[in-house]
N, C-alpha and C positions, 0 to 999 in steps of 0.2 A: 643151729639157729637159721630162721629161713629171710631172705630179705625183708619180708617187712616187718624181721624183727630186730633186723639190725637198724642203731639209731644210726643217724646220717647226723647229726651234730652234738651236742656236748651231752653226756651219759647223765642218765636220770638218777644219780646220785642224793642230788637233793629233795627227791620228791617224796612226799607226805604220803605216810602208807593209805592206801583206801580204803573206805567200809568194807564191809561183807558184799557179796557178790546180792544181786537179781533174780530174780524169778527172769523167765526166757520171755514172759510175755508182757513185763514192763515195757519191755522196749518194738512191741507191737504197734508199727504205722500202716495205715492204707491210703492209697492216691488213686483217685478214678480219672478220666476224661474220657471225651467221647471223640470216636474216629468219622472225620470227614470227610466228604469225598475226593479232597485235596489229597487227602492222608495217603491214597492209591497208589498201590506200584503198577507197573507195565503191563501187570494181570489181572488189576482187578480188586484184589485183596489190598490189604492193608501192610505200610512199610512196616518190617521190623527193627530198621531200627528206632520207629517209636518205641516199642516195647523195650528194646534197651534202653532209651532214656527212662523212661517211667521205671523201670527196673533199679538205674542207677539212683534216682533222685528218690524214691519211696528207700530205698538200702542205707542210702547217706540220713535221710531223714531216723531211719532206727538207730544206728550206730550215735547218731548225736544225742539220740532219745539216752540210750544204752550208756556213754560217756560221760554227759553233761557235760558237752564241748563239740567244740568244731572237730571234726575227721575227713579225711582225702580219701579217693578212690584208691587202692594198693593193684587189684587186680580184678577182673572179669576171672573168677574158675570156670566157669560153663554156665550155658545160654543156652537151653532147648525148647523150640517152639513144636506142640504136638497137635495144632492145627490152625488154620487162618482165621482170619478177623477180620471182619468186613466195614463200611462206611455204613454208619448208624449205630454199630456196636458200642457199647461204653465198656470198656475195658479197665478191671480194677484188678491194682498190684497192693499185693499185701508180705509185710516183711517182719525178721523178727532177728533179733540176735542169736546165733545157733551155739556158738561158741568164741570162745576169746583166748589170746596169748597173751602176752606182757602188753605190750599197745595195740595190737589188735584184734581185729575181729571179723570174724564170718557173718554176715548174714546170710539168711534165705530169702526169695522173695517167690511169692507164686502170684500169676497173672492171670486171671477169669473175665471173659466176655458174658454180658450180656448181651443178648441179641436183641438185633433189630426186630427181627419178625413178630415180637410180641411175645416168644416165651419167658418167662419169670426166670426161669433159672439160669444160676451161672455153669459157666463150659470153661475147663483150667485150659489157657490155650499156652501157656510157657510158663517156663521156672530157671530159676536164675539160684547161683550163688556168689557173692561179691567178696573181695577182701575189705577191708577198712583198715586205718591208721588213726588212732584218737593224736590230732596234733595241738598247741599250746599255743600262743599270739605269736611265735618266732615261729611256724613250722616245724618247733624238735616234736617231735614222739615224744608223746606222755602213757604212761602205765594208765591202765582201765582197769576196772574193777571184771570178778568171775561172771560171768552167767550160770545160772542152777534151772536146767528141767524140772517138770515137775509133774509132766504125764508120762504116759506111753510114748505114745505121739511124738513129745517132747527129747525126751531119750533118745530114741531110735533120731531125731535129726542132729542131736548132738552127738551122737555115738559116729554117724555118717559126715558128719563134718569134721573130727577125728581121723578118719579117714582119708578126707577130701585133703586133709594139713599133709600125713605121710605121704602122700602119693604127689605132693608136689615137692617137697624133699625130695625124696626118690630122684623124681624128674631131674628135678634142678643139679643132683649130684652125680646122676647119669650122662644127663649131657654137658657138663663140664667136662665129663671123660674124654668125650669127643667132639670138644671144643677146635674150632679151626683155627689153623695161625689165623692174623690178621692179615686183613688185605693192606697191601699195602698201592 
């Protein structure tokens, strides 16, 4: 069991089994803004961690879609930016539920610019995948219902987010191994 599947206050003993699980794309949000010239780093281009926010907050917005409830951030798995984004860009994050445990849940999100210069088309300039927790009016963790693929497409992100769960197991059991005393 990986932390964010351990509950942190009283065991979901009494919770009400849930329907059948989702199609992956119920729980499809998108959130656009446009980048200012404010927005600017040191070089020019645009901060990323705006795209972290809009990453987080289109992620939160699926997994709530996904729950029908409030959810907390568990963890950032990986943030890769595959090019810059400039002032004038409108920059749109699109998310979906990829996969789920007992409370929670994976999303994906991918992040596309449109350009300033006038071309039509979007450019993926990052992709992200989030953990979530569906939490209850106290903050305990509550059970979510499955997510069900239903393309190609679909499959292959759930099968890789599958993945993305054992490898942070892995992680998390490896470096306990070589956990350091404490400082004292």
């Amino acid at each position: 069991m990986t932390p964010v599947d351990t509950p942190t206050r009283a065991p979901l003993t009494d919770a009400q089994p849930l329907p059948t699980g989702r199609p992956m794309g119920h729980s499809r949000c998108e959130l656009s803004r446009v980048i200012w010239p404010g927005d600017e780093n040191m070089f020019g281009s645009g901060k990323g961690k705006l795209i972290l926010e809009l990453a987080d907050e289109v992620g939160w917005a699926a997994a709530v879609r996904h729950s029908d409830g409030h959810a907390v951030t568990a963890s950032v798995n990986d943030m890769t930016f595959f090019t810059p984004f400039w002032a004038g860009d409108i920059v749109t994050a699109v998310a979906h539920v990829e996969s789920t445990g007992r409370t929670s849940m994976e999303v994906g999100v991918q992040v596309s610019a449109r350009r300033w210069q006038g071309r039509d088309e979007l450019e993926v300039i990052a992709e992200a995948h989030l953990v979530f927790v569906a939490v209850d009016a106290d903050g305990a963790p509550r059970p979510v219902r499955p997510v069900h693929p239903e393309t190609d497409a679909e499959y292959a992100k759930h099968r890789a987010a599958a993945i993305r769960r054992e490898h942070r197991r892995a992680l998390s059991a490896a470096l306990a191994e070589v956990a350091l005393p404490a400082q004292r």
